[in-house]
GUKE-338400 format. One record per residue: y, z negated, x of N, C-alpha, C in turn; chain; residue in one letter; residue number from 1. Coordinates in steps of 0.001 Angstrom, whole numbers, padded with zeros to 6 digits. Layout:
N
[[Y, Z, X], [Y, Z, X], [Y, Z, X], "A", "A", NUM]
...
This chain:
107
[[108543, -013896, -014841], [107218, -013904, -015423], [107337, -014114, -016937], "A", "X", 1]
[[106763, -013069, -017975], [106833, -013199, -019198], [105414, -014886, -019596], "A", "X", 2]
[[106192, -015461, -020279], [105205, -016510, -021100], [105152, -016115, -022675], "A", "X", 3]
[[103763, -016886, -023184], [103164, -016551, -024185], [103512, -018215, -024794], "A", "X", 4]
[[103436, -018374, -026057], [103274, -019773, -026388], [102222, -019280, -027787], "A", "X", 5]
[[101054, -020049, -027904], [100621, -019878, -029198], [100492, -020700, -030206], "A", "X", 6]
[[100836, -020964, -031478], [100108, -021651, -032220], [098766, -021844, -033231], "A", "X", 7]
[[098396, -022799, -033080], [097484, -023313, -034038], [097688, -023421, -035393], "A", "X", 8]
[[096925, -023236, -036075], [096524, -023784, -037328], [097024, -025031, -037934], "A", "X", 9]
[[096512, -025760, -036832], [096808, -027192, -037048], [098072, -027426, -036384], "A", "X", 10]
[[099372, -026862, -035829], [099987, -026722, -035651], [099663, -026791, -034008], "A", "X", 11]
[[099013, -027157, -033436], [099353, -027624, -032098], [099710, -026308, -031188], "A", "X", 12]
[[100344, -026362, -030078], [100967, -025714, -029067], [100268, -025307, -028134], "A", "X", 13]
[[100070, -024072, -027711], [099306, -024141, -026336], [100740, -023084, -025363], "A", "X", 14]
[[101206, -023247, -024578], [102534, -022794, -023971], [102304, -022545, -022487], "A", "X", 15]
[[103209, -022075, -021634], [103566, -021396, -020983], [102140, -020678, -020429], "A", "X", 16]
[[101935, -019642, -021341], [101012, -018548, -020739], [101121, -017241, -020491], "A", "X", 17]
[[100206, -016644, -019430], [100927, -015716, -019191], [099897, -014459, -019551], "A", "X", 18]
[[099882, -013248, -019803], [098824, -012244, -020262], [098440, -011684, -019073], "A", "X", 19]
[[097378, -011158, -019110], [096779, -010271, -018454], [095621, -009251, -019294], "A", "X", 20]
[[096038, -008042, -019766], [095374, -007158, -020356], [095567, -007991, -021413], "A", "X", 21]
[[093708, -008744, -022525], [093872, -009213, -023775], [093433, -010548, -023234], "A", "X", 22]
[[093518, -010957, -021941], [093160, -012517, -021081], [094599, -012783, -021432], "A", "X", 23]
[[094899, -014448, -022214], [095344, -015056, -022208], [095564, -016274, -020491], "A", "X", 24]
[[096341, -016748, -020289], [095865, -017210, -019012], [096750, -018478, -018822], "A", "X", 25]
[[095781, -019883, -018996], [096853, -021045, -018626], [096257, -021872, -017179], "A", "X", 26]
[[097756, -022592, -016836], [097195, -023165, -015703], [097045, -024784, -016626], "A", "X", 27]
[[097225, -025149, -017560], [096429, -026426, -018239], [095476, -026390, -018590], "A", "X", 28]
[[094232, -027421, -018602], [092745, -026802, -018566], [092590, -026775, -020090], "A", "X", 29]
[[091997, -025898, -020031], [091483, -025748, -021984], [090153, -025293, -022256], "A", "X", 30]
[[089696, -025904, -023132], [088143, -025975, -023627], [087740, -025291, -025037], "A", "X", 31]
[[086798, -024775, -025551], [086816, -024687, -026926], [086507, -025543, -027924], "A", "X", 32]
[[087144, -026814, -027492], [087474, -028114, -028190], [089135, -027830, -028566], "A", "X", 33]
[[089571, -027513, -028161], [090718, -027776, -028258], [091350, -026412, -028996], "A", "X", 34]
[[090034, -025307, -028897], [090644, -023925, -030334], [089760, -024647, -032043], "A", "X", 35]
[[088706, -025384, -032030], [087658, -025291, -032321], [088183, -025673, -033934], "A", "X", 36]
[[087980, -025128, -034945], [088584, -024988, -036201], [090039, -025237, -036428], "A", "X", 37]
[[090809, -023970, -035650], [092390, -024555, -035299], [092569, -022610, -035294], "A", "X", 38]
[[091862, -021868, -035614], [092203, -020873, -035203], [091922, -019481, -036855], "A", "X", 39]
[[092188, -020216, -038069], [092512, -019735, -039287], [093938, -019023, -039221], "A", "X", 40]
[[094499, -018859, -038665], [095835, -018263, -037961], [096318, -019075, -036910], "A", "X", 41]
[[096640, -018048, -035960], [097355, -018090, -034913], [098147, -017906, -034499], "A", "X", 42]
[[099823, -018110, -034181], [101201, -017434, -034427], [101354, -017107, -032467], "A", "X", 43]
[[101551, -016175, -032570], [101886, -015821, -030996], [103077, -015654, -030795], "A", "X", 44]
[[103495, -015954, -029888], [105082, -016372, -029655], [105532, -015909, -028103], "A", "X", 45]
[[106387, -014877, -028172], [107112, -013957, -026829], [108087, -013795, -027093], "A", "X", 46]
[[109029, -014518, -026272], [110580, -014075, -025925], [110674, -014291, -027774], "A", "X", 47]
[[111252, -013523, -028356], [112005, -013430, -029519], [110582, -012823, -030579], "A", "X", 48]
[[110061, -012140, -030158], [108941, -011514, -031230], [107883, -012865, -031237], "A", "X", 49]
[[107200, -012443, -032812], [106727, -013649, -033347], [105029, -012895, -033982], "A", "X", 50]
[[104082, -013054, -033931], [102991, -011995, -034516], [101768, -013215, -034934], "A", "X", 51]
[[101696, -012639, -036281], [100343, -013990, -036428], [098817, -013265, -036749], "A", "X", 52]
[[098122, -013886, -036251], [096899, -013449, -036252], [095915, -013996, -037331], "A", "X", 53]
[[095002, -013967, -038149], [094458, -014235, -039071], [093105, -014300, -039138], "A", "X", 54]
[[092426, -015587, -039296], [090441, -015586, -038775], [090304, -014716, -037496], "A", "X", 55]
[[091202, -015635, -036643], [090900, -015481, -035376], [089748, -016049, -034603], "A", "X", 56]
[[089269, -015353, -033937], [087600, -015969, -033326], [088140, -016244, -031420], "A", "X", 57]
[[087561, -016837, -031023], [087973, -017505, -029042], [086466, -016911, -029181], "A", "X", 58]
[[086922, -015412, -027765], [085841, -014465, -027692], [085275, -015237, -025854], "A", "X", 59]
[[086028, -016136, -025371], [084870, -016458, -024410], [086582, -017359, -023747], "A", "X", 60]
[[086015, -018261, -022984], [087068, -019281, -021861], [086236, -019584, -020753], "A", "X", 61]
[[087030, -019062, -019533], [086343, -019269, -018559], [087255, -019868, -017725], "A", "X", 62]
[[086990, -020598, -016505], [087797, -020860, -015334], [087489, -020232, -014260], "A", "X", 63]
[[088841, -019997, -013689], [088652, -018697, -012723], [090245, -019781, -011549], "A", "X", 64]
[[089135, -019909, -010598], [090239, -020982, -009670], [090445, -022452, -010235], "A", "X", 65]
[[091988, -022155, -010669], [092978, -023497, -010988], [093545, -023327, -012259], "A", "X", 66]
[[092810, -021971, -013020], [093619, -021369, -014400], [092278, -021418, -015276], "A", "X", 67]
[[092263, -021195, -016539], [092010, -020685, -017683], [092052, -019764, -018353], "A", "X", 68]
[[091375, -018570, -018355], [091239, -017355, -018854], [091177, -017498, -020325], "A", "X", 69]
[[091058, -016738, -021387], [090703, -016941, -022560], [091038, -015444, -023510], "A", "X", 70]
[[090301, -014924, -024503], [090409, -014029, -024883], [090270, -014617, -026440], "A", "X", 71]
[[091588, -013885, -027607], [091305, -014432, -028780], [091333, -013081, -029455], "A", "X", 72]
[[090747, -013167, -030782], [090575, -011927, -031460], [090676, -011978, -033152], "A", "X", 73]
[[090973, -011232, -033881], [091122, -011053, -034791], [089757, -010394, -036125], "A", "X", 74]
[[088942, -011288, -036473], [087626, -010991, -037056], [088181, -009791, -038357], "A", "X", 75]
[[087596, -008555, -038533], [087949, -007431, -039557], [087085, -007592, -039833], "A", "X", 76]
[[087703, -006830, -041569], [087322, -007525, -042587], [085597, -007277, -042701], "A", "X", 77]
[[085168, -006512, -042292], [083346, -006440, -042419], [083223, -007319, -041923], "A", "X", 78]
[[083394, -007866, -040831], [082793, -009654, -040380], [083243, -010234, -041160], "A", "X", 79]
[[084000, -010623, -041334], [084678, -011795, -042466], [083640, -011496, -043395], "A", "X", 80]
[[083372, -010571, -044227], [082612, -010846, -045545], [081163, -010626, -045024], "A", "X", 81]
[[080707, -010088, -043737], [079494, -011056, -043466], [079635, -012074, -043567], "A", "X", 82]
[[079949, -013286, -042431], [080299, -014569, -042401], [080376, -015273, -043909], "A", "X", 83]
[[080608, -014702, -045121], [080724, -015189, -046166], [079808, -015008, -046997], "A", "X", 84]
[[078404, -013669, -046485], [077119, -014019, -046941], [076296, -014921, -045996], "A", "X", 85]
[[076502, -014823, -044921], [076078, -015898, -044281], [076126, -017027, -044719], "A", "X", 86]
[[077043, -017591, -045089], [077706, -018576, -045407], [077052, -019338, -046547], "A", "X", 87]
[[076974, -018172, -048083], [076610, -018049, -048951], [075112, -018518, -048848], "A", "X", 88]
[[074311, -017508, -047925], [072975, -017515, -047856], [072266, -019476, -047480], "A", "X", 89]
[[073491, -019328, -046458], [073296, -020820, -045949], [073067, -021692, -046999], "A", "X", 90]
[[074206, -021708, -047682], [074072, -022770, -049345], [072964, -023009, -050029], "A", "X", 91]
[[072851, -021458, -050329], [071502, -021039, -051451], [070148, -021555, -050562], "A", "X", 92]
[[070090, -021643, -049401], [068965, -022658, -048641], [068680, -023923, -048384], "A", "X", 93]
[[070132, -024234, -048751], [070122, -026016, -048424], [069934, -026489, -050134], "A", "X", 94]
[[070427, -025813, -051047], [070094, -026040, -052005], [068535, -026166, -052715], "A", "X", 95]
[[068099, -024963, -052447], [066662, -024609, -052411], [065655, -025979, -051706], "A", "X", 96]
[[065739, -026193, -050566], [065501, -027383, -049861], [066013, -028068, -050436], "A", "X", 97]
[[066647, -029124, -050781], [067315, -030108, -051840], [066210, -030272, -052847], "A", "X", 98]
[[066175, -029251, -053996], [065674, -028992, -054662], [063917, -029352, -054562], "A", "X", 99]
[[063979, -028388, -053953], [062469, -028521, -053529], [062081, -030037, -052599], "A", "X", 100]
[[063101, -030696, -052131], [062442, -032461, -051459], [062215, -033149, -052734], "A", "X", 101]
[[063242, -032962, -053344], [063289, -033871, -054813], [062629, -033829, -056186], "A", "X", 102]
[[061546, -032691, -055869], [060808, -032678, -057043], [059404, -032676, -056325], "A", "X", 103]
[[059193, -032583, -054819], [058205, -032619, -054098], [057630, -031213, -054382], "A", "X", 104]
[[057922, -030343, -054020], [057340, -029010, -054057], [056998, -028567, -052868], "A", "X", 105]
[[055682, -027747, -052796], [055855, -027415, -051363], [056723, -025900, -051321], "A", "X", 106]
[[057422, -025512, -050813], [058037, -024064, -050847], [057550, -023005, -049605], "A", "X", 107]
């Protein structure tokens, strides 16, 4: 049976897994606590080949039996620079609000 080992960001380990299609699959239980801002790269690790993944997104974890399914993905680059007007937009609102509590405005 081929195993997968991946890493985190934060370095941590998630190991002996096995693939199915782009289902990752462990029999240790795993949550999306345990990807949850850990997944800014991801180093995937088989036999001798080594592949890292970059603003990786955890596209869904389910339990199925006594295992852990999990699908991870690689955000291109048009999401990414959504996410970064998003992001942006977010600011420019909390600011705005800020702004506007502290001088008492109604907006």
């Amino acid at each position: 049976m081929e195993e997968y080992t991946l890493i985190l960001s934060d370095g941590n380990r998630i190991e002996h897994l096995r693939l199915n299609g782009n289902n990752y699959i462990s029999e240790a239980e795993l949550s999306e606590r345990d990807f949850a801002g850990k997944l800014e790269t991801v180093t995937v690790v088989h036999e001798t080949d080594e592949r890292v993944m970059h603003d990786v997104e955890l596209v869904q974890i389910v339990k199925e039996k006594l295992e852990w399914w999990f699908i991870l993905r690689e955000l291109t680059p048009e999401e990414k620079k959504q996410r970064e007007i998003e992001l942006t937009l977010f600011d420019l609102q909390a600011q705005t609000d800020y702004i506007a509590m502290m001088t008492d405005v109604e907006m």
